[in-house]
TIZATOR-621228 format. One record per residue: residue number from 1; residue in one letter; x, y, z of N, C-alpha, C, CB in turn. Coordinates in Angstrom, 3 decimals. Each point is the difference from the previous one (the first is absolute). Glycine has a CB too. Example, Ala and Ser with C-alpha at 12.3 -4.5 7.8 and 13.67 -1.06 7.14 Angstrom:
2
{1, "A", {13.190, -5.690, 7.800}, {-0.890, 1.190, 0.000}, {0.900, 1.200, 0.000}, {-1.892, -1.173, 1.246}}
{2, "S", {1.542, 2.223, -1.966}, {0.820, 1.190, 0.060}, {-0.770, 1.090, 0.730}, {1.184, -0.628, -2.145}}
END
This chain:
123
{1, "X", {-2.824, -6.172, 13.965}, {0.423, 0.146, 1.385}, {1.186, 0.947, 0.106}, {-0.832, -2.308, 0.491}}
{2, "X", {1.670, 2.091, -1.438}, {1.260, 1.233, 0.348}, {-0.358, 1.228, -0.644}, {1.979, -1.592, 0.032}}
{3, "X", {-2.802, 1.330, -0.735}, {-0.553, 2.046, -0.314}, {-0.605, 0.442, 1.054}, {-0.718, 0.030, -2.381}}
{4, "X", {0.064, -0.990, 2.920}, {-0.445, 0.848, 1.279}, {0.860, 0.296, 1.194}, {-1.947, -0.926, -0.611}}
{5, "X", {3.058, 0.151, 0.591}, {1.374, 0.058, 1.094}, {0.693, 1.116, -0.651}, {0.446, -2.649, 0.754}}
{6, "X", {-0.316, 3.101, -1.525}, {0.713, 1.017, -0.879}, {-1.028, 1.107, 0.427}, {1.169, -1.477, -2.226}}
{7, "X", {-2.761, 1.755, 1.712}, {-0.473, 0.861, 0.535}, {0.276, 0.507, 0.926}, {-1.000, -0.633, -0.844}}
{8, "X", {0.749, -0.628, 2.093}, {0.087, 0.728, 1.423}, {1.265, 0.466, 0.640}, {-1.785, -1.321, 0.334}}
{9, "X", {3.103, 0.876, -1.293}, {0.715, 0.698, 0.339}, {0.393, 1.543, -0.580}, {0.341, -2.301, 0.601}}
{10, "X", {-0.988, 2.248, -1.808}, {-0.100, 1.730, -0.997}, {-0.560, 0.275, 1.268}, {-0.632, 0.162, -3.069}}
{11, "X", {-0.346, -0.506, 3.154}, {-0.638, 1.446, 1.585}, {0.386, -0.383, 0.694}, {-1.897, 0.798, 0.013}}
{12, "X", {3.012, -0.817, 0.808}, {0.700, -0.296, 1.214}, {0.937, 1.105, -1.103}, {-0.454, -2.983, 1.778}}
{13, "X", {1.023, 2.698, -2.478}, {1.326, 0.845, -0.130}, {-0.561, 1.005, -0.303}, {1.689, -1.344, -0.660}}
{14, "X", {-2.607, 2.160, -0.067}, {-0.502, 1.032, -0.144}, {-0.431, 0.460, 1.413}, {-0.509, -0.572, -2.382}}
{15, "X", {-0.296, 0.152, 3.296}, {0.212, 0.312, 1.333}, {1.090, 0.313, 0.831}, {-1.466, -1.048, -0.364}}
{16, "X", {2.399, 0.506, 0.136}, {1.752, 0.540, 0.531}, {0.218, 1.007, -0.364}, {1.085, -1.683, -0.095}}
{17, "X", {-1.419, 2.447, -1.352}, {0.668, 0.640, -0.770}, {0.977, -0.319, -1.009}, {-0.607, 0.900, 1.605}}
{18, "X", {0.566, -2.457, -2.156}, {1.094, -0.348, -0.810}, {-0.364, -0.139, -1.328}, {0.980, -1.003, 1.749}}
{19, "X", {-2.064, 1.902, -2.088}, {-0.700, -0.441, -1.646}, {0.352, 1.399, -0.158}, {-2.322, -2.005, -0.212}}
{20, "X", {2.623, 2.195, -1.517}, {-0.068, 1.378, -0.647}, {-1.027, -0.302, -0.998}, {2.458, 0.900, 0.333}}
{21, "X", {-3.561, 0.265, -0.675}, {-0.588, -0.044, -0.966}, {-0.498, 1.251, -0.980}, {-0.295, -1.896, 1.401}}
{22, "X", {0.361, 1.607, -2.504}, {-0.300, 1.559, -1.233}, {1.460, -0.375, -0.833}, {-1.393, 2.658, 1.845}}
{23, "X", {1.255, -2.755, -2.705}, {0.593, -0.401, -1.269}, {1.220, 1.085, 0.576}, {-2.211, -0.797, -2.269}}
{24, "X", {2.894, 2.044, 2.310}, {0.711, 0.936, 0.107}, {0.644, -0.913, 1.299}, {-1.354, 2.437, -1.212}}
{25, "X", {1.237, -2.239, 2.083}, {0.235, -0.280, 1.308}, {0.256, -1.641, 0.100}, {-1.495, 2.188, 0.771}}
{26, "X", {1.132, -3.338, -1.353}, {0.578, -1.608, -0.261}, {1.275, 0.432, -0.646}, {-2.308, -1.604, -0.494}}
{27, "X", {2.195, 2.614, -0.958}, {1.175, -0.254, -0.839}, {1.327, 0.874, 1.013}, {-1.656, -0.149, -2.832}}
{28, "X", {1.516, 1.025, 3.517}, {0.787, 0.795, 1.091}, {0.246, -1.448, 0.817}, {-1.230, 2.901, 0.139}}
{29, "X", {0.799, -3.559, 0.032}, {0.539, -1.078, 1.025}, {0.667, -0.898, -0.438}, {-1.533, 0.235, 1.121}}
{30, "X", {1.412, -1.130, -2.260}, {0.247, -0.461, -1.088}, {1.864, 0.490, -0.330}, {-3.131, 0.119, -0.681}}
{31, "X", {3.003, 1.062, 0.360}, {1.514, 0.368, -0.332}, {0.565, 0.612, 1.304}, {-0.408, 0.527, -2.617}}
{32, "X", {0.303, -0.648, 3.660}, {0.052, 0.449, 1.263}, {0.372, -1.140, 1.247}, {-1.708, 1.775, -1.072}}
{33, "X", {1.632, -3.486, -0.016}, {0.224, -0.919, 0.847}, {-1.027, -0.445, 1.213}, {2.141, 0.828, -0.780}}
{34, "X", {-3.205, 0.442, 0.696}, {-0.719, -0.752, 0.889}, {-1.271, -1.082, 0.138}, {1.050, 1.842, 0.397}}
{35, "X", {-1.222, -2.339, -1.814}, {-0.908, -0.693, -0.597}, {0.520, -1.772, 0.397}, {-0.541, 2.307, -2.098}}
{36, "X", {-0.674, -3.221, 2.533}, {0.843, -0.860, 0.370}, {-0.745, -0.719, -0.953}, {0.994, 0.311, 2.406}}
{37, "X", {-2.217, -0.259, -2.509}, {-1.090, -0.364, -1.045}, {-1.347, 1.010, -0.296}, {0.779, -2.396, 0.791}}
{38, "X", {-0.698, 2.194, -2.403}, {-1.486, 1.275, -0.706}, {-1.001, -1.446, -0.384}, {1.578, 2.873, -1.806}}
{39, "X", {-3.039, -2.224, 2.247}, {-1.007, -0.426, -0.309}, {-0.673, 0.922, -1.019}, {0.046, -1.186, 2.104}}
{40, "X", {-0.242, 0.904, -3.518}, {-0.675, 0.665, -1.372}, {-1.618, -0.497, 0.382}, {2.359, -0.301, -2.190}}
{41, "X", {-3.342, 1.658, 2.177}, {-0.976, -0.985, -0.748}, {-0.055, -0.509, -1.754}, {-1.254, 1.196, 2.020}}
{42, "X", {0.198, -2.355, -1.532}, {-0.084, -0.537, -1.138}, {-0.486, 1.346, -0.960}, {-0.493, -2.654, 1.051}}
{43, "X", {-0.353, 3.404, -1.151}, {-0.329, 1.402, -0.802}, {0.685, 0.902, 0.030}, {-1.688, -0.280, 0.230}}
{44, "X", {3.118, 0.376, -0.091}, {1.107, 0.780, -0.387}, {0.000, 0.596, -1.057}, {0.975, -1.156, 1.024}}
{45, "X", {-0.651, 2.080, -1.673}, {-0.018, 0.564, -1.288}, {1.473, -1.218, -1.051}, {-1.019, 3.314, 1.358}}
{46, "X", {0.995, -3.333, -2.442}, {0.747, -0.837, -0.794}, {1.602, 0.935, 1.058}, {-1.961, -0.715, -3.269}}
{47, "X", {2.394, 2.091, 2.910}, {0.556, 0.724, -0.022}, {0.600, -0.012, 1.355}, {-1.181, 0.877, -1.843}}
{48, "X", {0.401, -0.799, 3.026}, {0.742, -0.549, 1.586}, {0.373, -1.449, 0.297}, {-1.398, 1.704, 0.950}}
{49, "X", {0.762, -2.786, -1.488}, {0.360, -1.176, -0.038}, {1.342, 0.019, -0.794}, {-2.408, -0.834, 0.277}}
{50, "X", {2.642, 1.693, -1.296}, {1.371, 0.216, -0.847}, {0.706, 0.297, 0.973}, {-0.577, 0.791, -2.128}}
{51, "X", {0.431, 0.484, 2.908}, {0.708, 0.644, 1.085}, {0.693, -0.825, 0.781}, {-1.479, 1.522, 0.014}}
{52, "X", {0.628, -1.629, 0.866}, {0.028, -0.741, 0.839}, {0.880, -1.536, 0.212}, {-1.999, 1.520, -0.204}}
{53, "X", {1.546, -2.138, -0.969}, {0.645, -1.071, -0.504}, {1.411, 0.267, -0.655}, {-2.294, -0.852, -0.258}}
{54, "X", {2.671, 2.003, -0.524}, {1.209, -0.214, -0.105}, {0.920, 0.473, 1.505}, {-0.572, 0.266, -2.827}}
{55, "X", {-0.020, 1.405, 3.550}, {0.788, 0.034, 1.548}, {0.118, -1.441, 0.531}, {-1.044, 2.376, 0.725}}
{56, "X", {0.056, -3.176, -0.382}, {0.264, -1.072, 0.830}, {1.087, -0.764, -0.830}, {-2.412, -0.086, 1.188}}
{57, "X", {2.436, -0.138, -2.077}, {1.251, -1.114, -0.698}, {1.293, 0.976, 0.121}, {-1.600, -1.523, -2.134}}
{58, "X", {1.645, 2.771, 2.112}, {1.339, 0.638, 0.239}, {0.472, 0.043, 1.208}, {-0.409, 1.172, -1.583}}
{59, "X", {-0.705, -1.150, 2.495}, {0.572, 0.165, 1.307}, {-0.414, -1.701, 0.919}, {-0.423, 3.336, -0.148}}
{60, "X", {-0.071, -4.333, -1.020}, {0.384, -1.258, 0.616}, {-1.244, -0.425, 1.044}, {2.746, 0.620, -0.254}}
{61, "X", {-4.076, 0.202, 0.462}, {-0.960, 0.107, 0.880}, {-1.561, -0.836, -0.524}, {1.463, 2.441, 0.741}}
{62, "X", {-1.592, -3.417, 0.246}, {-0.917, -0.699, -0.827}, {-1.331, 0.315, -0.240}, {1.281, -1.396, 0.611}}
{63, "X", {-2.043, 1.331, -1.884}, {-1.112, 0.715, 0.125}, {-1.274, -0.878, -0.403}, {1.436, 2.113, -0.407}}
{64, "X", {-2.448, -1.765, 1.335}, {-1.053, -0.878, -0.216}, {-0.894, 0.291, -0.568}, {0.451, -0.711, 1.388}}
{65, "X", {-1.523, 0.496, -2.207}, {-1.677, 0.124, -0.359}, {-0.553, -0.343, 1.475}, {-0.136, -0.959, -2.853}}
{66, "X", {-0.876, 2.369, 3.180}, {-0.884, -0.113, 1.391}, {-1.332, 0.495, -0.841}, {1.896, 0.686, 2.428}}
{67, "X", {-2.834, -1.628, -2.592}, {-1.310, 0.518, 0.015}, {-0.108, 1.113, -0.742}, {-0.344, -0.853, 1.969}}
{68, "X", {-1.275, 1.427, -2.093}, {-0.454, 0.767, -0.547}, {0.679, 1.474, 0.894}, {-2.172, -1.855, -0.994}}
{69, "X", {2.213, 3.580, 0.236}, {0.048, 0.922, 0.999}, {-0.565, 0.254, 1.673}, {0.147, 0.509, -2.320}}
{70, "X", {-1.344, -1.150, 1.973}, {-0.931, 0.014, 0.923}, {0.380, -1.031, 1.423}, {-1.679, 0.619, -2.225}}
{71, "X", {2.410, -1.691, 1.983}, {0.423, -0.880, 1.022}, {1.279, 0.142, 0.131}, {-1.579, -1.448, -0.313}}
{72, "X", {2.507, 2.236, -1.118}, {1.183, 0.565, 0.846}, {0.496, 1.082, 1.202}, {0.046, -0.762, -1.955}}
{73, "X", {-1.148, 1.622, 1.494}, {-0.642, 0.995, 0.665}, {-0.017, -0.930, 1.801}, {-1.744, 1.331, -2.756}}
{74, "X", {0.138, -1.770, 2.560}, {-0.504, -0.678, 1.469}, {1.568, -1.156, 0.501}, {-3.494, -0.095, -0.897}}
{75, "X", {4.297, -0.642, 0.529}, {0.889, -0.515, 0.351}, {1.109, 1.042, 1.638}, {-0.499, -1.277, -3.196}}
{76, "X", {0.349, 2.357, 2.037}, {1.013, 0.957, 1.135}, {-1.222, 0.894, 0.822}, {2.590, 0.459, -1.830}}
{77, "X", {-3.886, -0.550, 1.975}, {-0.910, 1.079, 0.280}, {-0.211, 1.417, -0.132}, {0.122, -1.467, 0.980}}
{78, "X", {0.332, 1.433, -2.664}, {-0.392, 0.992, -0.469}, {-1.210, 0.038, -0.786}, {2.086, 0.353, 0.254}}
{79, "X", {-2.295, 0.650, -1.196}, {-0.877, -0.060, -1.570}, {0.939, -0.642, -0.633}, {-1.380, 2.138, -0.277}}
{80, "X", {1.107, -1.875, -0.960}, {0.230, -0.653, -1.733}, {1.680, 0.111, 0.306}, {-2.454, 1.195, -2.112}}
{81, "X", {3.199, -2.143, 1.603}, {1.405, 0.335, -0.103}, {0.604, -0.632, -1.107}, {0.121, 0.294, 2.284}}
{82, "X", {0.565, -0.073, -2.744}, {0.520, -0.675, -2.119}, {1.341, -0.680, 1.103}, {-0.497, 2.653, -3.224}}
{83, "X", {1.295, -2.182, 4.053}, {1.073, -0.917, 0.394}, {0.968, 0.441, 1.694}, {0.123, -0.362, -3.179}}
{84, "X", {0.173, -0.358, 3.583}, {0.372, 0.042, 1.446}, {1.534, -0.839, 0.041}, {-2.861, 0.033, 0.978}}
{85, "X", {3.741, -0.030, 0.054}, {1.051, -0.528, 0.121}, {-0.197, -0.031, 1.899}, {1.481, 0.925, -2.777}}
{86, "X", {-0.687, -2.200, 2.425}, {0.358, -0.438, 1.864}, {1.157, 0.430, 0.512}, {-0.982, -2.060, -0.114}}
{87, "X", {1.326, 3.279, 0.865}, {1.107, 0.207, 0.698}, {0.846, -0.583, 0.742}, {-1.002, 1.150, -0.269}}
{88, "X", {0.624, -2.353, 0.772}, {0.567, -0.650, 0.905}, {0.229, -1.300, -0.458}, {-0.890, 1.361, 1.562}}
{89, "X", {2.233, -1.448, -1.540}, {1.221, -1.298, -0.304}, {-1.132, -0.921, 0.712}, {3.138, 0.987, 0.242}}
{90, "X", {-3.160, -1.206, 0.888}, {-0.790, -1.743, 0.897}, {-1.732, 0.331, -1.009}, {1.368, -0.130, 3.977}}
{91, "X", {-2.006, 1.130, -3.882}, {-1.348, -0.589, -0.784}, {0.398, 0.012, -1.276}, {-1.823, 0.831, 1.394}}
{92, "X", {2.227, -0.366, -1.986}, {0.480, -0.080, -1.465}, {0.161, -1.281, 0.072}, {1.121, 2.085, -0.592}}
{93, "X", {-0.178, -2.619, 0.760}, {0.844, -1.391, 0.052}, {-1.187, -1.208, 0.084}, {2.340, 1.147, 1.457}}
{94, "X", {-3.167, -0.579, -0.556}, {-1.631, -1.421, 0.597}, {-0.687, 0.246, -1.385}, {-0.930, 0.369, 3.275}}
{95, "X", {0.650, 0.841, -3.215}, {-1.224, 0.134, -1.226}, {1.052, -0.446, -1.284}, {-1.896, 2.430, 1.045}}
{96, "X", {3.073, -2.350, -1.400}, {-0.185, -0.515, -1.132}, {0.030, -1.531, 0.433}, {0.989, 2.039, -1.485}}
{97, "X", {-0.901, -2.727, 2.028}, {0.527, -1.462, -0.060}, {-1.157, -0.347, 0.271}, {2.327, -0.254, 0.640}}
{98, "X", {-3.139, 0.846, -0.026}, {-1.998, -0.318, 0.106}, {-0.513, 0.063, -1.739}, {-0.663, 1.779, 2.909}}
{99, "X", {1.397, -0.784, -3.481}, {-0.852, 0.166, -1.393}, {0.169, -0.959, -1.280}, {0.157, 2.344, 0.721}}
{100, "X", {1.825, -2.802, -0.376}, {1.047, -0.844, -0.935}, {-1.121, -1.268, 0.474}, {3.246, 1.152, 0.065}}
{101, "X", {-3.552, -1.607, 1.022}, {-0.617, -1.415, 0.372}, {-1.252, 0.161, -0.496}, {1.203, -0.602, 2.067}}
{102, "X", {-2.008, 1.316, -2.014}, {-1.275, 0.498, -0.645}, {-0.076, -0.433, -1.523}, {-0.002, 2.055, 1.636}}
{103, "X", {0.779, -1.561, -2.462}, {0.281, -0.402, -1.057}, {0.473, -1.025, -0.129}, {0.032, 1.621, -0.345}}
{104, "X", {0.699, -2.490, 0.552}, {0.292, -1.418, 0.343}, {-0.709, -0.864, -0.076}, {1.022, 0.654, 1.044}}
{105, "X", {-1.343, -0.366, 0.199}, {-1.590, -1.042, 0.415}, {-1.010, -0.375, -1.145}, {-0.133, 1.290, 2.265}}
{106, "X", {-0.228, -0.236, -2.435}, {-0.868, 0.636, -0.782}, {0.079, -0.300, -1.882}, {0.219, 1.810, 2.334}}
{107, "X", {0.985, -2.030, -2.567}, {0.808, -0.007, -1.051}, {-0.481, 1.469, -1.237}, {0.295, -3.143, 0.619}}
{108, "X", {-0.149, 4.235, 0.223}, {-0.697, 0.996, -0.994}, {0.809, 0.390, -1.153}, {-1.199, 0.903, 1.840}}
{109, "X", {0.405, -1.143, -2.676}, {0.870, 1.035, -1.749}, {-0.931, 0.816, -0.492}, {1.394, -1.869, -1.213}}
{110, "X", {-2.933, 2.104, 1.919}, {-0.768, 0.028, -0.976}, {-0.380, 2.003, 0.428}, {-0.997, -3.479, -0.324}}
{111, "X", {0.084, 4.104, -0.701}, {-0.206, 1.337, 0.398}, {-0.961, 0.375, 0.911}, {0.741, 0.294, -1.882}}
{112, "X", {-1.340, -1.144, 2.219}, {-1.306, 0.414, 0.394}, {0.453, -0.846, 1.727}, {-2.051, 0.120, -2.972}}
{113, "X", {3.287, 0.076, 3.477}, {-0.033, -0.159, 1.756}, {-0.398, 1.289, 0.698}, {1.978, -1.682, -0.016}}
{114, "X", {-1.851, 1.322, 1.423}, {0.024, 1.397, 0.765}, {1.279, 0.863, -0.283}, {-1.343, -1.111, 1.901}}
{115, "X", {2.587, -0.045, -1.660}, {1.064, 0.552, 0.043}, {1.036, -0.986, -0.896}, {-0.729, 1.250, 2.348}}
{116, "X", {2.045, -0.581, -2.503}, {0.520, -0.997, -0.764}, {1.358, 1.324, -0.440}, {-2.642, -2.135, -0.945}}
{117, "X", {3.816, 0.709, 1.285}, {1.326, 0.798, -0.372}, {0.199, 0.364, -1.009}, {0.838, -0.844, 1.155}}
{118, "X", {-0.136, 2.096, -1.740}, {0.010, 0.916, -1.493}, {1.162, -0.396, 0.135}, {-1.512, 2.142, -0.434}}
{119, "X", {1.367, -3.249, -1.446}, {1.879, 0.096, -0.248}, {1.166, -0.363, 1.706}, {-0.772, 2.651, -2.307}}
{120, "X", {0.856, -2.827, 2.137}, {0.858, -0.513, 1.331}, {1.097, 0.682, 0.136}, {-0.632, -2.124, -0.122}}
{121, "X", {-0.502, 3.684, 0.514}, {1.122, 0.984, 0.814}, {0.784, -0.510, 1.321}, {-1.572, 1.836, -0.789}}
{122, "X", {2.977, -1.365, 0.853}, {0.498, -0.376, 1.443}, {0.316, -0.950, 0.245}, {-0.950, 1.056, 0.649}}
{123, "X", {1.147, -1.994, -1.428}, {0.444, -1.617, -0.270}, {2.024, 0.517, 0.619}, {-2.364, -1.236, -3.148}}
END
């Protein structure tokens, strides 16, 4: 139930204009302060999940496992996307506390979820 409350708010904020996406352009936001939360897909290369995962722990930004490319992609209504960030402090703030309860609930540790917090960036 809250992945799908989290969905519908990725497309609501991507509809505002508050999503960045393309690996170049997250990490520009990222050290730019304007990252409030990054969604990885799960098929990330070893090497951007490195990336990615260490920017977010330097700059304190929490980062999630979203699905395959293909539904990270369709999440914001694009094609294929490896990773995206939420611009905006208020959806940032819902979607992660939709995703932290998700996992909760859920009690996820395991590899094979939709989604699921990396290392506990942004703590």
């Amino acid at each position: 139930m809250d992945k799908k409350r989290a969905a519908s708010l990725i497309g609501l904020a991507a509809k505002a204009g508050k999503v960045v996406s393309g690996e170049e352009n997250v990490l520009n936001a990222i050290r730019g302060g304007k990252a409030f939360a990054v969604l990885i897909s799960s098929e990330a290369s070893p090497r951007s999940r490195k990336t990615f995962g260490d920017k977010c722990s330097y700059y304190r930004v929490p980062l999630f496992e979203w699905g395959t490319k293909e539904e990270t992609g369709r999440s914001i209504g694009k094609d294929s996307r490896t990773v995206f960030c939420i611009t905006d402090r208020n959806f940032g703030e819902e979607i992660i506390k939709l995703l932290r309860e998700e996992d909760t609930d859920n009690g996820k540790d395991s590899d094979n979820e939709d989604h699921k917090r990396i290392e506990g960036k942004g703590d």
